[in-house]
C-alpha positions as CSV (number, residue, x, y, z in Angstrom):
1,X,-14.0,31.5,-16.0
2,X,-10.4,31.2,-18.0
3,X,-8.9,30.8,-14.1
4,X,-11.0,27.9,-13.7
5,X,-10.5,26.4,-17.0
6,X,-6.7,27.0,-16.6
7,X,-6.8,25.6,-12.9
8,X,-8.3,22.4,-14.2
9,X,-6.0,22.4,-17.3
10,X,-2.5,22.8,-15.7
11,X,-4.0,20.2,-12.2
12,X,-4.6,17.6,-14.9
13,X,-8.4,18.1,-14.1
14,X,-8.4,18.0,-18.0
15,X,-5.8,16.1,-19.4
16,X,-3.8,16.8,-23.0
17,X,-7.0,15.8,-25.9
18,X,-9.6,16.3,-23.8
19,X,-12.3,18.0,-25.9
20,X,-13.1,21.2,-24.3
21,X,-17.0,21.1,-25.7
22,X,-18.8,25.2,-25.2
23,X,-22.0,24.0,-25.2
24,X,-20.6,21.3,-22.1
25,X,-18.6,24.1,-20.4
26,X,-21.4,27.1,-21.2
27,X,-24.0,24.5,-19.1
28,X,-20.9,23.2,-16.1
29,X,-20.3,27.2,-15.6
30,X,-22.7,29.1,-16.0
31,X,-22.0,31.5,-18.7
32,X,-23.3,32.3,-22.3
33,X,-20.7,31.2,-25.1
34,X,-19.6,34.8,-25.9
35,X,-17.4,35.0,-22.3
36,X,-16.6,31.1,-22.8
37,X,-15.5,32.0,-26.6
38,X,-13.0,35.1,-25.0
39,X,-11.6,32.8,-21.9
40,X,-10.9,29.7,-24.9
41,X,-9.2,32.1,-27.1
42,X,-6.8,33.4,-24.2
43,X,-6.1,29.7,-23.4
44,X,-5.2,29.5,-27.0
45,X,-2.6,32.1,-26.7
46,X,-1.2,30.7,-23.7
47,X,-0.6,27.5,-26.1
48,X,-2.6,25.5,-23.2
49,X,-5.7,24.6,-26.0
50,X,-5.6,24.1,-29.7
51,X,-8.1,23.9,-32.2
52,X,-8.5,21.1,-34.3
53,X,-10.6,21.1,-37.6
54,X,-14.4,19.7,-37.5
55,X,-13.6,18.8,-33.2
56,X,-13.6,22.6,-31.6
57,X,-11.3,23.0,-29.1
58,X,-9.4,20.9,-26.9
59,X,-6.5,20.7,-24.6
60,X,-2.8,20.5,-25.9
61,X,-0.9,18.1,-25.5
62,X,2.4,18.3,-23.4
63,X,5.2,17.6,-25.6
64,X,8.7,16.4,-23.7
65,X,10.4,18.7,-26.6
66,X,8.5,21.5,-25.6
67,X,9.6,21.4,-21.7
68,X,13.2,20.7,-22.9
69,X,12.9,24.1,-24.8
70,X,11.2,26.3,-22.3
71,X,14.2,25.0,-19.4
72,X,16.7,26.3,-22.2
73,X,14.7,29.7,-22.6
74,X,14.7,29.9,-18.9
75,X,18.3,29.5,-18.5
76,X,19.5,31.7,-20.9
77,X,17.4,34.6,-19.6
78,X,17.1,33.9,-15.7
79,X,20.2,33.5,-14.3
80,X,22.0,36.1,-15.7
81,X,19.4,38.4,-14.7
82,X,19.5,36.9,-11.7
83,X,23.0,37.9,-11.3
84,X,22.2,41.5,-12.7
85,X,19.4,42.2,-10.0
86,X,20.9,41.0,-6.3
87,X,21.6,43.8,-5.0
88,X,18.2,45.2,-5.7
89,X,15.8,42.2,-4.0
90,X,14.9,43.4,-0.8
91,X,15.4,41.5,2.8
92,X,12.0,41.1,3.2
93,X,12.0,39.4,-0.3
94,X,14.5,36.7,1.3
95,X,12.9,36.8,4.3
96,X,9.4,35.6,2.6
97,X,11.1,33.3,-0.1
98,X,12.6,32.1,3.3
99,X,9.0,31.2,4.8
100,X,8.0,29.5,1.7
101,X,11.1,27.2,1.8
102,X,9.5,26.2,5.4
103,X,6.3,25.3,3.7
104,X,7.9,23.5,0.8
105,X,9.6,21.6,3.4
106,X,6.2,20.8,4.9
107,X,4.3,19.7,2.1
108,X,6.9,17.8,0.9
109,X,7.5,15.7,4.3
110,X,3.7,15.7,4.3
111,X,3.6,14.1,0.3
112,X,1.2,17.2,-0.3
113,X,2.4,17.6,-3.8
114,X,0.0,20.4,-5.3
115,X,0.8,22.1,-2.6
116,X,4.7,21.5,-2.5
117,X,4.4,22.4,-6.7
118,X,2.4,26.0,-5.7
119,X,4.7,27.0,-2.6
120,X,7.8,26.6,-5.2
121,X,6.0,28.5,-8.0
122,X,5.8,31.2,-5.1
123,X,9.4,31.0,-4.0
124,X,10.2,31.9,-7.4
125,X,8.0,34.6,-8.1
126,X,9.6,36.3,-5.1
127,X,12.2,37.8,-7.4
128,X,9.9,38.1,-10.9
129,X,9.1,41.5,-10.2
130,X,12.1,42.9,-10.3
131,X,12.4,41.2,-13.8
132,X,11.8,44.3,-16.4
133,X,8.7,43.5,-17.7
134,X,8.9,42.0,-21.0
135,X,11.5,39.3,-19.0
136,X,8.5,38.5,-16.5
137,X,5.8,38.1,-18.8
138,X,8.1,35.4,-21.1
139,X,9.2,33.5,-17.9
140,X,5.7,33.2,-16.5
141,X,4.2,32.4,-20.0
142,X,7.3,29.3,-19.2
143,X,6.2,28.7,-16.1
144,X,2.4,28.1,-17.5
145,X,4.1,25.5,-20.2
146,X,6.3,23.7,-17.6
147,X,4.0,23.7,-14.6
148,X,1.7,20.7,-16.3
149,X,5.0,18.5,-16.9
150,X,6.1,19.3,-13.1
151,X,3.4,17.7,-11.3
152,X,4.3,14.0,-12.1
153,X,7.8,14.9,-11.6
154,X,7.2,16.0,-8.5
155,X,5.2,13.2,-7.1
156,X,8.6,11.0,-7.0
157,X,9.7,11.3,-3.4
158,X,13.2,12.5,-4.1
159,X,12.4,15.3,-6.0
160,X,11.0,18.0,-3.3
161,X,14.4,16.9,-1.6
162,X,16.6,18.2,-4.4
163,X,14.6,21.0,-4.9
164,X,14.7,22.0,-1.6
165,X,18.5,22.0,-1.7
166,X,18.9,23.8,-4.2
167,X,16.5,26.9,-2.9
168,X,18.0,26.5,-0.1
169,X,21.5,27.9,-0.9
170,X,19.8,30.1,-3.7
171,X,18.2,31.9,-1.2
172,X,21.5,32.0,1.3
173,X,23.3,33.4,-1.9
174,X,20.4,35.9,-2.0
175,X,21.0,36.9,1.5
176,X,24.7,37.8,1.2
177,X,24.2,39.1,-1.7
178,X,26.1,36.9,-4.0
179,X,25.3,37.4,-7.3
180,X,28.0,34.4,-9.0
181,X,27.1,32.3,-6.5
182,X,23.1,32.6,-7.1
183,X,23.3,32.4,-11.0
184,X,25.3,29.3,-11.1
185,X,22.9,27.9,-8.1
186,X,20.3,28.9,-10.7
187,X,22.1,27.3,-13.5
188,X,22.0,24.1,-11.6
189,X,19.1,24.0,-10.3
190,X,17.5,24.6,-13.5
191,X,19.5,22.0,-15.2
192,X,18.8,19.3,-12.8
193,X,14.8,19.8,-13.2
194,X,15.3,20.0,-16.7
195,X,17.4,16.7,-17.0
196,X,14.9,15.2,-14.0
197,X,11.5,16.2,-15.5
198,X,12.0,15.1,-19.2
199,X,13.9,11.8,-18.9
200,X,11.9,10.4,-16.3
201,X,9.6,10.8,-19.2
202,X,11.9,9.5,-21.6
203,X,15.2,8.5,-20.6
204,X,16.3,7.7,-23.9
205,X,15.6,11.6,-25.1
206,X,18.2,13.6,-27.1
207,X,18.5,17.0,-25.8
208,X,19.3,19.7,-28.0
209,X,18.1,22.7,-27.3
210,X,18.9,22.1,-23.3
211,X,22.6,21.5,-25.0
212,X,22.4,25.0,-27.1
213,X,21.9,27.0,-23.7
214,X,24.4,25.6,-21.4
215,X,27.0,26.3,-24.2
216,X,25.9,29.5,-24.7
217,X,26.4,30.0,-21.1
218,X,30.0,28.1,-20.8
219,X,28.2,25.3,-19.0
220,X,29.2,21.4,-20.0
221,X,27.3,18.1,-18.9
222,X,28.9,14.7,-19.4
223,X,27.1,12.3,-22.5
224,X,28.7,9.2,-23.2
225,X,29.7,8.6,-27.6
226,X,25.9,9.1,-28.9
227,X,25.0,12.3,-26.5
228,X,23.1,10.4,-24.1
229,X,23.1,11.7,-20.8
230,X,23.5,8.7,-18.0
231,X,22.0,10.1,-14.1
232,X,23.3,11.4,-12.5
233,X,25.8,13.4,-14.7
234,X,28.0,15.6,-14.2
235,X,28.2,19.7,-14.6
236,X,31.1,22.1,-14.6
237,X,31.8,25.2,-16.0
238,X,33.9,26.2,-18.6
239,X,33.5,30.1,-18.7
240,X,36.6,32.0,-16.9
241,X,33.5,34.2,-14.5
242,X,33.1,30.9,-13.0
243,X,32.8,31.4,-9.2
244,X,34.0,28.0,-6.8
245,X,30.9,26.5,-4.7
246,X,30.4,24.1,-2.7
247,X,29.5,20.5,-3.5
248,X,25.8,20.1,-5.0
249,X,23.9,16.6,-6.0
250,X,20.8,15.3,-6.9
251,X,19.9,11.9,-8.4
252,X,20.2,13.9,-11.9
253,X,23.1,16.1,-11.6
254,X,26.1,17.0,-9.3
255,X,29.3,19.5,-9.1
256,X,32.3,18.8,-7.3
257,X,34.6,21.8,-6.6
258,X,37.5,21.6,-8.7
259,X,41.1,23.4,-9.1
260,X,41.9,26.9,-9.6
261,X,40.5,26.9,-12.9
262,X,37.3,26.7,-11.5
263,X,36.3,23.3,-13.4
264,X,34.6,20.1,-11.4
265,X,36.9,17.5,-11.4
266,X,35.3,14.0,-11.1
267,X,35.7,12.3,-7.3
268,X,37.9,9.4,-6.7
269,X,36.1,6.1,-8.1
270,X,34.4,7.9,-10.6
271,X,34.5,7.1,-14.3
272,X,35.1,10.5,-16.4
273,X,32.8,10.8,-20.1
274,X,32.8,13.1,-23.2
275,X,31.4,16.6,-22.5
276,X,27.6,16.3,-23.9
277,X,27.4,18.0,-26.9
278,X,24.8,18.5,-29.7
279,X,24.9,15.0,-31.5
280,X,25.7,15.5,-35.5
């Protein structure tokens, strides 16, 4: 009963307000309101229903604040640990996360979007479960907020392309056991949905906390004068672990390999910008 009401929450099935009546769900399940009560309250905790005084309980709604936030959370705690556990994913790991690139590759070519959105959700929880378990349980409780925002975003055709890329050499990093190579690949890839999913939304969002993290992790993205970021912008890293890669781009974001420093320098043609930074 909470899977199905989850399943229908996060596929849109019920969209952000709609009032989730017991007596209306007791009668389309099945079930007496004591289960029904237990499966709301979980949804609660999961932050995917609220209650609301003299109306019961209804779905949240998605906030573009509130993906901004859960991409920072997720890059401060994933690619590190990332970079921390490489050695310890097994072939068959890469191997499977492999297969599900193939599928990814076929729902996307196919414009099978749920099942583009699910395949990638399973790519990534290829490596969860060598997260220690505290780190798992906060990343899929991310995943849960994030996953409702993702299937618009995902509906553009460009999108499974970029994301695609980006697996792509995360997983080749995986394989020869890479560990700078698959953070920063994580770093990007993150960063790209992040920058993709909310200001498709609203391209005239501020970022903040999306700003807080990539400092934190010696990361920089241009902004012009007010800290607006213009697609697609660009990313280079400031922190002296930096590890040279090869050329990435998507319509949001792309890194050009730089000098010995290890900082993207902009290509020929290209107008340079202020590094984003939290506007004052």
């Amino acid at each position: 009963m909470y899977q199905r009401i989850r399943d229908h929450i996060i596929n849109g099935q019920y969209h952000p307000g709609y009032r989730l009546s017991q007596q209306t769900l007791a009668t389309e399940l099945k079930v007496s309101r004591t289960p029904l009560r237990e499966a709301l309250s979980r949804l609660a905790a999961e932050g995917l229903v609220v209650g609301e005084a003299n109306r019961g309980m209804e779905v949240a709604p998605v906030y573009n604040d509130h993906a901004e936030q859960s991409y920072g959370l997720r890059l401060l705690i994933e690619p590190p640990t990332i970079g921390a556990i490489v050695d310890d994913i097994s072939k068959q790991d890469v191997d499977q996360m492999q297969s599900v690139l193939e599928q990814m590759e076929r729902a996307a070519n196919s414009h099978r979007i749920q099942e583009f959105q699910q395949a990638h959700l399973q790519f990534h929880e290829a490596t969860l479960r060598y997260y220690p378990d505290t780190f798992r349980e906060l990343i899929q409780s991310l995943y849960t907020k994030i996953y409702r925002h993702q299937r618009l975003y995902f509906s553009r055709p460009e999108v499974p392309k970029s994301f695609i890329q980006a697996d792509t050499a995360f997983c080749e990093a995986l394989r020869a056991r890479d560990a700078a190579s698959a953070r920063q690949i994580m770093e990007f890839h993150l960063t790209d949905a992040a920058l993709g999913l909310v200001l498709d939304i609203d391209p005239d969002h501020k970022f903040e906390a999306l700003f807080i993290a990539l400092t934190a992790l010696g990361i920089e993205l241009e902004a012009d004068e007010g800290g607006k970021i213009h697609r697609p912008t660009r990313i280079r890293w400031t922190r002296t672990d930096f590890h040279e890669m090869p050329p990435l781009s998507t319509n949001n974001l792309y890194y050009i390999p730089g000098g010995a420093d290890g900082r993207a320098v902009l290509a020929s043609g290209l107008s340079s910008t202020k590094p984003a930074t939290k506007p004052q």
